[in-house]
Every structure is written in C-alpha cells, then in structure tokens.
FIPA-809088 format. One line per 2 residues: number of its first residue (from 0); their letters; for each residue x, y, z of N, C-alpha, C. Coordinates in pm, whole numbers, plus 50000, padded with zeros to 5 digits. Each point is the difference from the previous one (the first is absolute). Last residue first. Layout:
# residues N
NUM> A> X/Y/Z/X/Y/Z/X/Y/Z | ...
This chain:
# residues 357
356> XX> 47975/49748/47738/50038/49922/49901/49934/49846/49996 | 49896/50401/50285/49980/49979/49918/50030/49962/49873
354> XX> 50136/49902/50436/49866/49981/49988/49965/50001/49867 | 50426/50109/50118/50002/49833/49967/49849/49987/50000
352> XX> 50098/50414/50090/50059/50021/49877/49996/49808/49948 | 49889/50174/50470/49859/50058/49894/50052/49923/49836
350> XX> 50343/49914/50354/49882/49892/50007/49873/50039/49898 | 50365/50293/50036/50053/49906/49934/49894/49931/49991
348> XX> 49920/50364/50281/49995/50036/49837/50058/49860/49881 | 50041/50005/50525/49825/50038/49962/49998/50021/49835
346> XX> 50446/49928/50228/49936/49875/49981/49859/50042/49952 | 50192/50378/50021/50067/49954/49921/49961/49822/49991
344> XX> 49865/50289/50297/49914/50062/49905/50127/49871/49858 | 50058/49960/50492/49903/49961/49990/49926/50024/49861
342> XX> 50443/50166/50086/50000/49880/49988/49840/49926/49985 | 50100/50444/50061/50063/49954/49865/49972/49830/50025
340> XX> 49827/50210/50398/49929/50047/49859/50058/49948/49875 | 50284/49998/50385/49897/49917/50017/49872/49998/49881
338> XX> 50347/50339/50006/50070/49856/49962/49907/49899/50043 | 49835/50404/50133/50077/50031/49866/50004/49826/49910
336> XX> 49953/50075/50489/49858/49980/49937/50011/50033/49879 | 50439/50089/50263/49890/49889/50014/49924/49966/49902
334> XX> 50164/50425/50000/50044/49906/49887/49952/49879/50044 | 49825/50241/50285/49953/50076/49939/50090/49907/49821
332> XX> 50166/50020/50487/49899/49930/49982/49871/49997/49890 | 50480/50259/50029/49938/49820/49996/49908/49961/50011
330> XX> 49994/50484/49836/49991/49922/50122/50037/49865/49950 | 49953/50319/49632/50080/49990/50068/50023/49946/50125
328> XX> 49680/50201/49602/50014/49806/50064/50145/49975/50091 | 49871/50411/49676/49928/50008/50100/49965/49846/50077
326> XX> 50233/50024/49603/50090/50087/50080/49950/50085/50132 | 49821/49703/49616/50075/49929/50114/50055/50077/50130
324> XX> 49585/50136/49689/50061/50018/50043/50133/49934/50056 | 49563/49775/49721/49989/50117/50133/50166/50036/49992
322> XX> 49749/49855/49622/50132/50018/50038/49949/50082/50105 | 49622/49878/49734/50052/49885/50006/50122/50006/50057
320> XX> 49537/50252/50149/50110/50048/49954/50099/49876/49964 | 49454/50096/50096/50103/49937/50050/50123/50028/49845
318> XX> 49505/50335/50175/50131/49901/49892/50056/49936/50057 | 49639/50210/50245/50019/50100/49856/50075/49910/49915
316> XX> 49677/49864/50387/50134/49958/49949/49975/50100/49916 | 49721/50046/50440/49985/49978/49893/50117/49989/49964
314> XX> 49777/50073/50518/50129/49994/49861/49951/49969/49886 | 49621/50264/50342/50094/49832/50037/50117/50053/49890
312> XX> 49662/50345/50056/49905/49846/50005/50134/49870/50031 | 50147/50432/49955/49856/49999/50081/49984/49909/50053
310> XX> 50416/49930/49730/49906/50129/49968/49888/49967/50143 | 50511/49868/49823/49898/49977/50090/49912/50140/49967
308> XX> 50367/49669/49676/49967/50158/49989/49915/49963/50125 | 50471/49752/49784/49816/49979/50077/49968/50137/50046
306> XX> 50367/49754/49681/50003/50087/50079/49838/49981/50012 | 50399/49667/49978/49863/49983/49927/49970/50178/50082
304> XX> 50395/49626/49842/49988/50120/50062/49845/50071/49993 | 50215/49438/49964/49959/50128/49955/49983/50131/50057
302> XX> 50175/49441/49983/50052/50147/50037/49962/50085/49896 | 49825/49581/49981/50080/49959/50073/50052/50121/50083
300> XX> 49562/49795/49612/50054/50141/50140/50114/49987/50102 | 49758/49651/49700/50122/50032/49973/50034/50111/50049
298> XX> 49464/50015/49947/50139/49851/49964/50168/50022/50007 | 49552/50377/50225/50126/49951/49872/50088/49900/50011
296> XX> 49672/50043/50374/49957/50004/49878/50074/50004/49830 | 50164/50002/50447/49988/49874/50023/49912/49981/49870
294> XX> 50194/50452/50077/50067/49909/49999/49933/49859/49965 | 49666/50288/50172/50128/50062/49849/50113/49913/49945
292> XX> 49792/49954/50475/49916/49960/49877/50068/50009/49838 | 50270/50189/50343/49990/49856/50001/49897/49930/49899
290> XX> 49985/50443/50070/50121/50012/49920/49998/49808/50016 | 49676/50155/50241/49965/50064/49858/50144/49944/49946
288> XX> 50004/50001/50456/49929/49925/49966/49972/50004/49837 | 50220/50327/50186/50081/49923/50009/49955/49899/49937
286> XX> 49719/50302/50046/50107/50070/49915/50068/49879/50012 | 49722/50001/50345/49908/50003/49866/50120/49964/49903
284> XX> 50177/50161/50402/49975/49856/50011/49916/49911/49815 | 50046/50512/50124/50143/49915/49983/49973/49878/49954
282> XX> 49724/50409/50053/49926/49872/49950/50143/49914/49958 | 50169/50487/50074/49832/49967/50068/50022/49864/49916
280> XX> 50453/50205/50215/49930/49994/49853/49858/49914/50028 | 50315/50312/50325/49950/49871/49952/49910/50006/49890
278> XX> 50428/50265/50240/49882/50019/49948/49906/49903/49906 | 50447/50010/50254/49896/50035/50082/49897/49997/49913
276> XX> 50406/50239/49827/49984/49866/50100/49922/50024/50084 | 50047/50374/49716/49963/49909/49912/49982/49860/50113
274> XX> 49937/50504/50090/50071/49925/50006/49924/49871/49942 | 49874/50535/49879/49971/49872/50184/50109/49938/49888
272> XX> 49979/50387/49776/50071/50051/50126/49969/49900/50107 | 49929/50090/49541/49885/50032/50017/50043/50024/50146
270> XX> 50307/49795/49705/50001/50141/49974/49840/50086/50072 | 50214/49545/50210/49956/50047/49886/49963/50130/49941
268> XX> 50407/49650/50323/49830/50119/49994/49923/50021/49852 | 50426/49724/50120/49915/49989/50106/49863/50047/50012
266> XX> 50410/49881/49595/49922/50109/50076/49920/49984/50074 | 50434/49697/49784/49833/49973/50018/49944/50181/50120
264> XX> 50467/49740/49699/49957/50136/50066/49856/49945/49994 | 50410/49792/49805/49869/49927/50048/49919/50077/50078
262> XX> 50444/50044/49767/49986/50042/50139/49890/49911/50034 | 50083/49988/49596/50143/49925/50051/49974/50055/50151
260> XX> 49539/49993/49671/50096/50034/50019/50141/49967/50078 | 49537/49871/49783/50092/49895/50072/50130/50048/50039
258> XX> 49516/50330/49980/50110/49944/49921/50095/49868/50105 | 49618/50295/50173/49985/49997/49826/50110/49952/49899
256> XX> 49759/50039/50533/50144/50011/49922/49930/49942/49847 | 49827/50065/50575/49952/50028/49864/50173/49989/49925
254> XX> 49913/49852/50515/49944/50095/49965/49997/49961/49798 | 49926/49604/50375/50097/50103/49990/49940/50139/49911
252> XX> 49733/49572/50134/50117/50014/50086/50103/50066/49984 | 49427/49949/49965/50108/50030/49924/50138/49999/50078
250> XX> 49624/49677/50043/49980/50113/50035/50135/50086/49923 | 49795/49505/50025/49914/50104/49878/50037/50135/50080
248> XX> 50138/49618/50199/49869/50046/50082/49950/50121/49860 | 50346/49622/49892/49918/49930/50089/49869/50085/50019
246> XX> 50326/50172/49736/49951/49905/49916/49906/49925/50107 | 50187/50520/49970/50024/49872/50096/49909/49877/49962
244> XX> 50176/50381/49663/49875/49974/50112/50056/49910/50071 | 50226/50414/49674/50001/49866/50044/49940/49961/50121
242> XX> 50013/50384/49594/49976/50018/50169/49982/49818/50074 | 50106/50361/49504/49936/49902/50059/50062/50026/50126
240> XX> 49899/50301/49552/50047/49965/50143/49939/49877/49989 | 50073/50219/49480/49919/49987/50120/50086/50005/50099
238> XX> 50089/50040/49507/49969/50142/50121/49932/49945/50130 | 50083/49680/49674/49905/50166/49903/50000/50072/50101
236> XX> 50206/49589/50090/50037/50045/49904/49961/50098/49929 | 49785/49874/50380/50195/50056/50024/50033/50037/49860
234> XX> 49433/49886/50035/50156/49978/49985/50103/50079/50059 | 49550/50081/49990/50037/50014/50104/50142/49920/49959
232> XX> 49632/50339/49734/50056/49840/50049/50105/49989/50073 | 49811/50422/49775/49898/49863/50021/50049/49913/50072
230> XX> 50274/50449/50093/49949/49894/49899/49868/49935/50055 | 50260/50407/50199/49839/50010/49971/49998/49921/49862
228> XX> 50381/49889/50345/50028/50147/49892/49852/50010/49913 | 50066/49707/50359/49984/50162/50051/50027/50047/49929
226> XX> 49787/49463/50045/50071/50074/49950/49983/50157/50031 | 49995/49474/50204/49948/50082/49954/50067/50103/49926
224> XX> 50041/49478/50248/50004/50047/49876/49886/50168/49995 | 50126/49573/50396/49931/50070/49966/50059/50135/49868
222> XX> 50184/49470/50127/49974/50122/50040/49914/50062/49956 | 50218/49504/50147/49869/50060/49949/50025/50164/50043
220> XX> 50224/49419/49949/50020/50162/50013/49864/50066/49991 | 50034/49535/50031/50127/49995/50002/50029/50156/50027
218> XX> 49638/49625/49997/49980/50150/50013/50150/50020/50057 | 49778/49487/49825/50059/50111/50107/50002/50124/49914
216> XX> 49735/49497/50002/50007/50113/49911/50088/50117/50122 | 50093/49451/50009/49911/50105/50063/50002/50127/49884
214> XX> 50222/49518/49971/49876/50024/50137/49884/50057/50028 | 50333/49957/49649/49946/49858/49991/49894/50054/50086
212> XX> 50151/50484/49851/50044/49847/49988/49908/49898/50013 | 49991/50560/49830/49945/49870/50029/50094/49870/50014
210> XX> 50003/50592/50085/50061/49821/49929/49928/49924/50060 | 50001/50596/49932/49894/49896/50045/50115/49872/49945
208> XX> 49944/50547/50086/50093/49921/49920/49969/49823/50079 | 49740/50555/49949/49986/49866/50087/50101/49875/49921
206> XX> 49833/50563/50011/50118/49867/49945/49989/49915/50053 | 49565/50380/50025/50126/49904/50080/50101/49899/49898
204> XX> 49783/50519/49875/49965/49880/50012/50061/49919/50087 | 49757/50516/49867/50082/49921/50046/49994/49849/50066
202> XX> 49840/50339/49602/49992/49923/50019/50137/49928/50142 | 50017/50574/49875/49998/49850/49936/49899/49910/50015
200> XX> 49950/50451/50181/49997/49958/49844/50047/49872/49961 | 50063/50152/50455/49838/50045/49950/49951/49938/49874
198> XX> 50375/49837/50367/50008/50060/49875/49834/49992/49993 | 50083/49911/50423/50150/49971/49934/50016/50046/49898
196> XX> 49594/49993/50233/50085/50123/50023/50136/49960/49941 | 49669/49724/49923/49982/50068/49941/50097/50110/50033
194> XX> 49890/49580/50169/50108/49986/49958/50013/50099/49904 | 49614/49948/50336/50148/50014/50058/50125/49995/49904
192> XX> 49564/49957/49830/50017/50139/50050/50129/50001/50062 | 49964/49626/49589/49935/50095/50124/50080/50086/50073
190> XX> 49965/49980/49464/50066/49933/50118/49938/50019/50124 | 49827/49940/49501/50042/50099/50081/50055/49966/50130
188> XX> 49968/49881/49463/49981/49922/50169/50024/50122/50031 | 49825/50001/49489/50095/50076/50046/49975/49914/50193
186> XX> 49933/49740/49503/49913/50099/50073/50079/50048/50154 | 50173/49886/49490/50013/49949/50118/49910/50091/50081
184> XX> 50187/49866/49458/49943/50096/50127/49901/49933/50091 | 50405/49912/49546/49946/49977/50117/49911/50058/50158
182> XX> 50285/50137/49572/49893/49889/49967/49938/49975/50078 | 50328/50320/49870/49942/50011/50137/49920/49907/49946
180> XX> 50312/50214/49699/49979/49830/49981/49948/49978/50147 | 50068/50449/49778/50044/49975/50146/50048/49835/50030
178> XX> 49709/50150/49684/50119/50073/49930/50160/49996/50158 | 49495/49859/50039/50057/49932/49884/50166/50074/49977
176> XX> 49686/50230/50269/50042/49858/50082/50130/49891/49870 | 49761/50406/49875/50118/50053/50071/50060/49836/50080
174> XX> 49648/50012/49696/50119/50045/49922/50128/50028/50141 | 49566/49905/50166/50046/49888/49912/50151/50053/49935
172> XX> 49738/50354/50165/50074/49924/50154/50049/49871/49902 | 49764/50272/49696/50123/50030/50026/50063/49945/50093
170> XX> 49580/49821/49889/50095/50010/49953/50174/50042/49994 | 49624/50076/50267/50048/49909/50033/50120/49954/49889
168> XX> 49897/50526/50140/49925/49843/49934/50074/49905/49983 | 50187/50424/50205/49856/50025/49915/49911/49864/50001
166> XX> 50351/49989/50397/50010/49985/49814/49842/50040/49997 | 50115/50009/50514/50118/50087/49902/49959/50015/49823
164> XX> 49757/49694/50301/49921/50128/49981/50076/50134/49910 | 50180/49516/50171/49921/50042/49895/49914/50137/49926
162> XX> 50386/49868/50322/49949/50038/50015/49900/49987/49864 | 50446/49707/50198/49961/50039/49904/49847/50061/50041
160> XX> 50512/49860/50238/49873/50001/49970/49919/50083/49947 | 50414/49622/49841/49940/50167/50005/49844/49980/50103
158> XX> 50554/49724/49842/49844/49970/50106/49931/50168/50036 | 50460/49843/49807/49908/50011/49902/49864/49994/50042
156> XX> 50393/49811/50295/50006/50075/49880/49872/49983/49922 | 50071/49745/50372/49944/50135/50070/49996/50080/49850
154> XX> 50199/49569/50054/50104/50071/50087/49889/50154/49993 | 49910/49626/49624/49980/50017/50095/50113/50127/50121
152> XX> 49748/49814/49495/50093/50023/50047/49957/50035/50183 | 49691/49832/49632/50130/49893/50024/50074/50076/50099
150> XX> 49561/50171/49829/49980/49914/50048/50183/49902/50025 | 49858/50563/50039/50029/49862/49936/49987/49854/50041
148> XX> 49701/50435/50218/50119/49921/49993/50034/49938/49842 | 49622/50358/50320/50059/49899/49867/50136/49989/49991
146> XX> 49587/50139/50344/50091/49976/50005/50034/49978/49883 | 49592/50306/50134/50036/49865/49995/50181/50014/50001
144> XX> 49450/50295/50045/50172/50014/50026/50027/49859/50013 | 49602/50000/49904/50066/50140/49930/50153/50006/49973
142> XX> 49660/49545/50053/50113/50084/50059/50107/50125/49919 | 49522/49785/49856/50011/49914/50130/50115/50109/50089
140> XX> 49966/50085/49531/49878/50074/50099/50006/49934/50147 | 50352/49873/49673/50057/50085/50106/49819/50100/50027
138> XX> 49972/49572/49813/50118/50027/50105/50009/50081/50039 | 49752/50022/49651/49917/49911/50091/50092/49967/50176
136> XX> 50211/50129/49549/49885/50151/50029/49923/49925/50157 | 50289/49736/49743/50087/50081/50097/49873/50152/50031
134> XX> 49815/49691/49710/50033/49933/50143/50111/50016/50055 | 49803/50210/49593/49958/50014/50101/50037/49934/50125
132> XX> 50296/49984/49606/49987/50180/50129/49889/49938/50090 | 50186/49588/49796/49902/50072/49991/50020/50131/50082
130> XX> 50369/49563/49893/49954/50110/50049/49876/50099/49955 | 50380/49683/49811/49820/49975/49975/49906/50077/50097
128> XX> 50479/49968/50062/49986/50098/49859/49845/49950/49978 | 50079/50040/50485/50092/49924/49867/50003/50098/49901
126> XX> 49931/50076/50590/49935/50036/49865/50149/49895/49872 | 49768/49955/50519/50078/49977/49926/49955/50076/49845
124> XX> 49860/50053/50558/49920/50017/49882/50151/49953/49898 | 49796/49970/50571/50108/50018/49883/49945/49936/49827
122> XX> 49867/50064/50608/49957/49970/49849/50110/50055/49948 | 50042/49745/50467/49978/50141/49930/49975/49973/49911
120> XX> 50181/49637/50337/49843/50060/49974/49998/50186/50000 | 50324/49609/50012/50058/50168/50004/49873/50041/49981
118> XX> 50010/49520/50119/50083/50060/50047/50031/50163/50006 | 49667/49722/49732/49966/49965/50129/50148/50088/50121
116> XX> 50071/49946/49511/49903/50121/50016/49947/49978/50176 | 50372/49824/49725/49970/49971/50128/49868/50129/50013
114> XX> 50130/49865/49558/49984/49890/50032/50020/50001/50183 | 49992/50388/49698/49883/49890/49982/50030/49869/50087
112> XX> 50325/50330/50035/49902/50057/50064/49866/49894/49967 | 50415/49875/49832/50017/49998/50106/49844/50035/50058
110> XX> 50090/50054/49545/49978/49890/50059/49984/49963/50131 | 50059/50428/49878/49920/49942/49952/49963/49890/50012
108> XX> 50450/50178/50091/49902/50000/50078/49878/49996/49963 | 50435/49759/49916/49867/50005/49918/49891/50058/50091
106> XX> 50429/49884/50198/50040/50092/49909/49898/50019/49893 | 49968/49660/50325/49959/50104/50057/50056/50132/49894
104> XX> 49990/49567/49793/49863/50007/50057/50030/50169/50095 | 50331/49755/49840/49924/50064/49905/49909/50055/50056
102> XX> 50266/49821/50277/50077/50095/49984/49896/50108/49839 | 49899/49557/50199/49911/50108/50101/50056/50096/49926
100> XX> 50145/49654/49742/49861/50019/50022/49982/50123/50100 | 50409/49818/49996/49994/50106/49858/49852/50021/49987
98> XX> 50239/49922/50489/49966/49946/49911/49961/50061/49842 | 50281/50145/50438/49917/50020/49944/49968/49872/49820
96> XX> 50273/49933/50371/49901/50030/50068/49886/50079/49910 | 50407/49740/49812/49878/49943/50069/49862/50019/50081
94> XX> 50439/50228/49811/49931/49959/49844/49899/49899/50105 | 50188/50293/50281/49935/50043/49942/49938/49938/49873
92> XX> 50398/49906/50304/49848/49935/50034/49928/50060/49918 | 50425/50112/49915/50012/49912/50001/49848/49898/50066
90> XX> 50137/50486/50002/50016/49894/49839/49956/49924/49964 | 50023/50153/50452/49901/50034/49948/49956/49977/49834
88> XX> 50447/49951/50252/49867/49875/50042/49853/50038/49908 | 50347/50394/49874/50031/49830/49986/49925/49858/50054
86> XX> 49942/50413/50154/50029/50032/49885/49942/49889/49941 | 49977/49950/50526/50021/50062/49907/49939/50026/49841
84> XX> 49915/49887/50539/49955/49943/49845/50050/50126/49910 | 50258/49841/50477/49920/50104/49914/49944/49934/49915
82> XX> 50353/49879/50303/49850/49991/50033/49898/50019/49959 | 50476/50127/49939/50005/49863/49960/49865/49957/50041
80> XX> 50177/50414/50146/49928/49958/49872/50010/49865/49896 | 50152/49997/50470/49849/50067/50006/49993/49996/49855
78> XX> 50423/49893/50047/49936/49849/50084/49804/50089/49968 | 50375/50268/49925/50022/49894/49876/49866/49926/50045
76> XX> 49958/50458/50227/50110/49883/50009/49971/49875/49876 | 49794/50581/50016/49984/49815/50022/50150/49957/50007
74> XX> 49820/50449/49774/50039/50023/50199/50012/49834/50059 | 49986/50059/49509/50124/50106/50047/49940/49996/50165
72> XX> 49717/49803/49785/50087/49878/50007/50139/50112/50063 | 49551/50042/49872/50037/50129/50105/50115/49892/50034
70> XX> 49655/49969/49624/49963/49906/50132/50061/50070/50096 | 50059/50252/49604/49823/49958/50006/49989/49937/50129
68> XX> 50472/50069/49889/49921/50146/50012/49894/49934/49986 | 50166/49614/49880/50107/50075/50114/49960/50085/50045
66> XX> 49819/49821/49635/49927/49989/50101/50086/50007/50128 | 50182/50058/49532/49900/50107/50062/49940/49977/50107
64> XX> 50218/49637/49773/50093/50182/50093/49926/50098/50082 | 49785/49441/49976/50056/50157/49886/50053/50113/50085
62> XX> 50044/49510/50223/49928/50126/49921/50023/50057/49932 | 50219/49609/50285/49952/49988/49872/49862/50113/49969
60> XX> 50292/49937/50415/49867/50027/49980/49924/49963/49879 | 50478/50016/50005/49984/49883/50112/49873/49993/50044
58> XX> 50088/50325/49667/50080/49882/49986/49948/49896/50086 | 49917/50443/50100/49949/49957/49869/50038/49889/49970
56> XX> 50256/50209/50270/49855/49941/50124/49908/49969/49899 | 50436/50104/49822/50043/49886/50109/49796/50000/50083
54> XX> 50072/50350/49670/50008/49871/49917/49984/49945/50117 | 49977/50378/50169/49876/49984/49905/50032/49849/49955
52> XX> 50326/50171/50244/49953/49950/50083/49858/50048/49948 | 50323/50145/49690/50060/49869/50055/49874/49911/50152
50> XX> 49962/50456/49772/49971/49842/49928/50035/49890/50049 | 50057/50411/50301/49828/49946/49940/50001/49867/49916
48> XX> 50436/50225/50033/49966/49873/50138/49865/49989/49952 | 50150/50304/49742/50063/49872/49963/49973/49875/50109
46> XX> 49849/50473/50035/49921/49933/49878/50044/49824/49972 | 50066/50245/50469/50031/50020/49837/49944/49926/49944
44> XX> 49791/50137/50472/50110/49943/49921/50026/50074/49874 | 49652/50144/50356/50137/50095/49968/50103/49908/49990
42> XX> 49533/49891/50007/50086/49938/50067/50122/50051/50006 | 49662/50180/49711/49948/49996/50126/50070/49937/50154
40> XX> 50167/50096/49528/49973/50094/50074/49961/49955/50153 | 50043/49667/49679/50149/50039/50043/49965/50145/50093
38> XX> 49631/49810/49829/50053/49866/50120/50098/50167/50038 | 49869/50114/49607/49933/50021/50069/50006/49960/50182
36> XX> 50225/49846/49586/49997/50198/50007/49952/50037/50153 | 49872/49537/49761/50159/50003/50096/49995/50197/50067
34> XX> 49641/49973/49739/49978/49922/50132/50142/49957/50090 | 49971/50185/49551/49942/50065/50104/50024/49960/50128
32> XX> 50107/49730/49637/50087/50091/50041/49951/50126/50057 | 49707/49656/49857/50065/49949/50126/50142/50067/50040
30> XX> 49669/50150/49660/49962/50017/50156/50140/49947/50113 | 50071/50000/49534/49972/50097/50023/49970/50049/50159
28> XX> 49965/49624/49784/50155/49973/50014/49998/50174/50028 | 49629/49847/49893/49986/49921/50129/50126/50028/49990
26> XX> 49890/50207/49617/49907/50031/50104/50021/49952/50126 | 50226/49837/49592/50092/50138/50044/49889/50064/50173
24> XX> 50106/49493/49848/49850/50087/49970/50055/50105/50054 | 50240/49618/50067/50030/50006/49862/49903/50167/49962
22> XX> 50091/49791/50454/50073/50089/49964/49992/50025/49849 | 49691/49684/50202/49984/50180/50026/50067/50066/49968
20> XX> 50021/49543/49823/49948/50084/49966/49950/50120/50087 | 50269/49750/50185/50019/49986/49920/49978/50063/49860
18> XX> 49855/49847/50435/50077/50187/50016/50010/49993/49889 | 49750/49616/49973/49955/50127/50077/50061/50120/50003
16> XX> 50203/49577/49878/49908/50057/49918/49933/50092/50018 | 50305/49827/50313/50070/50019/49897/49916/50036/49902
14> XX> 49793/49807/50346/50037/50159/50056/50123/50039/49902 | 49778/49615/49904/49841/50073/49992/50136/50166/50047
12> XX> 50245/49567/50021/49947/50068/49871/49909/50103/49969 | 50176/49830/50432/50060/50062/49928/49960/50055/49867
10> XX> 49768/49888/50483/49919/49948/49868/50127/50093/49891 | 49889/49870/50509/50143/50048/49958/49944/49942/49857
8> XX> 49666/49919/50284/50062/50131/50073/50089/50055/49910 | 49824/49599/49935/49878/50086/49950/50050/50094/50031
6> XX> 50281/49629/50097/49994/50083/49849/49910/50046/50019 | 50003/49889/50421/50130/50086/49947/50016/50018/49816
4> XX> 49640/49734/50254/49978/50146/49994/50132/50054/49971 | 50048/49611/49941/49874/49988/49918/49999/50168/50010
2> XX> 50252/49769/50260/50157/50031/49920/49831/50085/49863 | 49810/49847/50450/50142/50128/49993/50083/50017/49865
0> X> 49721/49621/50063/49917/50121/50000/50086/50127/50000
C-alpha cells in the first residue's frame, strides 16, 4: 500500500509534462517570473535562491512551479508541501473525476437546466435558429427584466442583465440578444434578505466544492461569492468577492478577497462597515442537503463545483462547475477525500465502461 500511494504521490512524468509545457507558453512563463520576483521581495531573497528552493520543494512535491506562490510552498518545509493537492496530482485525478458525460452535460447549460429543472426551479427560454419572436415575446411578458447568457462559456463572461422596456420592440431586443449570441434567458433569483447587504446588484451565490466517494457525498469547501464593482455576477473572475464558510455551521469564517494572491490578504469588513465572521448563511442545512441530492442525481458526479443561490423560499442550483479549483484543496484532510474519490470514480467508470460493452 505504501509503495501504491507513493507512485500516486511522486508521479515524474505528469510533473516533467506539466512544467513543461508552462515554461513553453510565454503567458505562464511570464507569471511564474513574477512570482519568483515576487517570493524574492517578499522574503528579501535572491532571485537565485527562490529558484533553487522553487525547484527542490517542486520536485520532491511533484508540482507545478507556479503552485509554489498559489499553495505558499515559499513559507513550507519539503515534508508539508508534500501534503498538498497540487498542480500535478490534480493532473493526474482529473481524467477520472470528471467524467466526459457530466463534463458535457454541465458545460450545456440548456441541457443542464432541462434536465434538473426540479433543482434550479426557474423559467428559462432558449432561442435557435427556428426560434419564433413571438415566443421570446411570451418570455419576456412573463419576465421584463431577465437574465441572458451564452449558452457554453462560463467564469461570469458575457452574462447581461437585460431590461426589456430599454428596446423599442421586440424585434430590436432580438437583434440585440442575437448579435451578442445571449441565447439563453433566464428568469432573474433574487437573493434573500440576509444575503442582500453583501451586494445589491449581483446574484449572490454559495461555491460549494463537493466529492463523491464509495461512502459518502462530502463538502470539501464552501464560500459565499458576491460582487462591489456594480457587476451582474458574482464571479472573481468578473470582479467578484468571496468569503469562506464554515462547512459544518454555514457561518462565514474570514473576511473577503478577490484574488489567489502571494499574500492571501482577506478584508475583515465590508465597505458597508459589519464584519464578515460570524455571519450565517440562512437555510444551510437545506443547501447542503440539495447539493447531495444534486450529486446523487448526476451519474458520474465525482467532483463538482456547484454554485447555489438561497432565496426566501430555500436554495436553488444555478450551475455545477466541471474544475473546481485545486488550489483551494489544500488541507490533508481535504487531499484525503481527493485520492479517495479518484479511486472510487475510476473503479465506478471502468465497471459502467464493461457494462456497456
């Protein structure tokens, strides 16, 4: 068993292919000479010691460079980031945890939304090319104000909310949706009252980073997602905050940050002036419960990121996400249930694959 988990730990080829191609990509060979830049300031080394004790804890960690500055390997002993789900592990479980079915399936939000309608219970309207004005006319009499999205991309980009009353005629709102490729409209959640003072205008949602093993459905991370530069959406990547929950009591346990930055800076307050720890998120238990259903309902759900919206009435699912984060999986106990998942999803996908042969 030891020599079993030691190749899953020390995987040479995957961490020779990995940096491998980072240093080839002027963009990631770009950052990661930031990031030495950066160590070297903050640790008032040289540039030349940074590499040298980047390679030697990269090496014996088998990670990507970069996850030196992402995991915080510059403040670690050989022996701690050696604990990590890295770069590289993450390589390396990922062709199992996400299966190519769910991975379609949640990147089809259309598909997605038809087929858990019992889960995100909202209306939503698809437009094709066989499309009738009147039955985007019929939509947006139901909902003035709506949401529209693309249907593939994700990280928050390209997500409008849209006023009907703004366009002369429907027509023109068509020309404008179309020209936009906004295919997709979405009847607008409103959040509840307690999770409203965080942002007025966004949608604010819960991250909920979720694995399924043999045993059990676990709850590996969970934060709260809003936004202060007056976006729709609550992505990081479009300008948002987050605010990391306490996964047992649903309460928040630190302040706000908007980046995987080399400091890891989290703000305590909010520009409104109460404090972020402490502040419990309504219908937890619900929420939790929901994401399990969710899970146990998509075939092959091994590790998904699923964000969950609470309104009034209880949670609802906005999306499950196919790449949660590794670089938010950092607890041992936390790669635990990592490597327990690869293995259970990897026998779970062979046995489907001898089924349906």
């Amino acid at each position: 068993m030891r020599i079993k988990n030691l190749l899953f730990e020390v995987d040479i080829i995957i961490f020779l292919v990995v940096n491998f191609n980072l240093l080839l990509r002027n963009n990631t060979r770009r950052s990661l000479f930031n990031i030495i830049r950066g160590v070297s300031n903050l640790k008032n080394k040289s540039c030349f010691s940074v590499i040298v004790d980047m390679i030697i804890k990269c090496l014996f960690s088998t990670a990507r460079f970069t996850d030196y500055a992402y995991l915080g390997f510059y403040n670690m002993t050989i022996r701690e980031a050696r604990s990590y789900l890295n770069g590289c592990r993450y390589a390396k479980v990922q062709r199992y945890l996400r299966s190519p079915e769910v991975k379609k399936l949640l990147n089809d939000k259309v598909r997605f939304l038809t087929t858990f309608q019992d889960f995100v219970k909202r209306d939503f309207f698809y437009i094709t090319d066989n499309t009738k004005s009147e039955e985007i006319l019929h939509f947006v009499e139901r909902h003035r104000v709506f949401i529209a999205k693309p249907n593939s991309l994700n990280g928050g980009r390209g997500i409008e909310l849209v006023d009907s009353k703004e366009y002369p005629d429907i027509q023109t709102l068509i020309a404008f949706l179309l020209a936009k490729q906004l295919v997709l409209l979405e009847e607008v959640v409103e959040n509840h009252s307690i999770l409203k003072k965080f942002s007025q205008r966004s949608l604010n949602t819960i991250r909920i980073i979720a694995i399924r093993t043999q045993d059990e459905i676990k709850i590996l991370r969970a934060y709260l997602k809003f936004n202060l530069n007056d976006g729709v959406t609550d992505n990081i990547s479009a300008g948002g905050y987050a605010c990391p929950i306490d996964t047992e009591t649903g309460k928040l346990i630190k302040g706000m940050t908007n980046s995987s930055s080399l400091l890891n800076v989290y703000l305590p307050y909010h520009p409104e002036g109460f404090a972020f720890e402490g502040e419990q998120i309504p219908f937890w238990t619900e929420t939790v419960d929901l994401v399990a259903q969710v899970m146990l309902a998509l075939k092959e759900a091994f590790f998904v990121a699923w964000d969950i919206a609470v309104t009034e009435d209880g949670p609802i699912v906005i999306e499950g996400n196919n790449s949660p984060g590794y670089t938010d999986l950092s607890s041992i106990s936390e790669y635990y249930y990592v490597k327990k998942a690869y293995k259970y999803a990897k026998k779970s996908l062979r046995e489907n694959t001898t089924k349906r042969q």
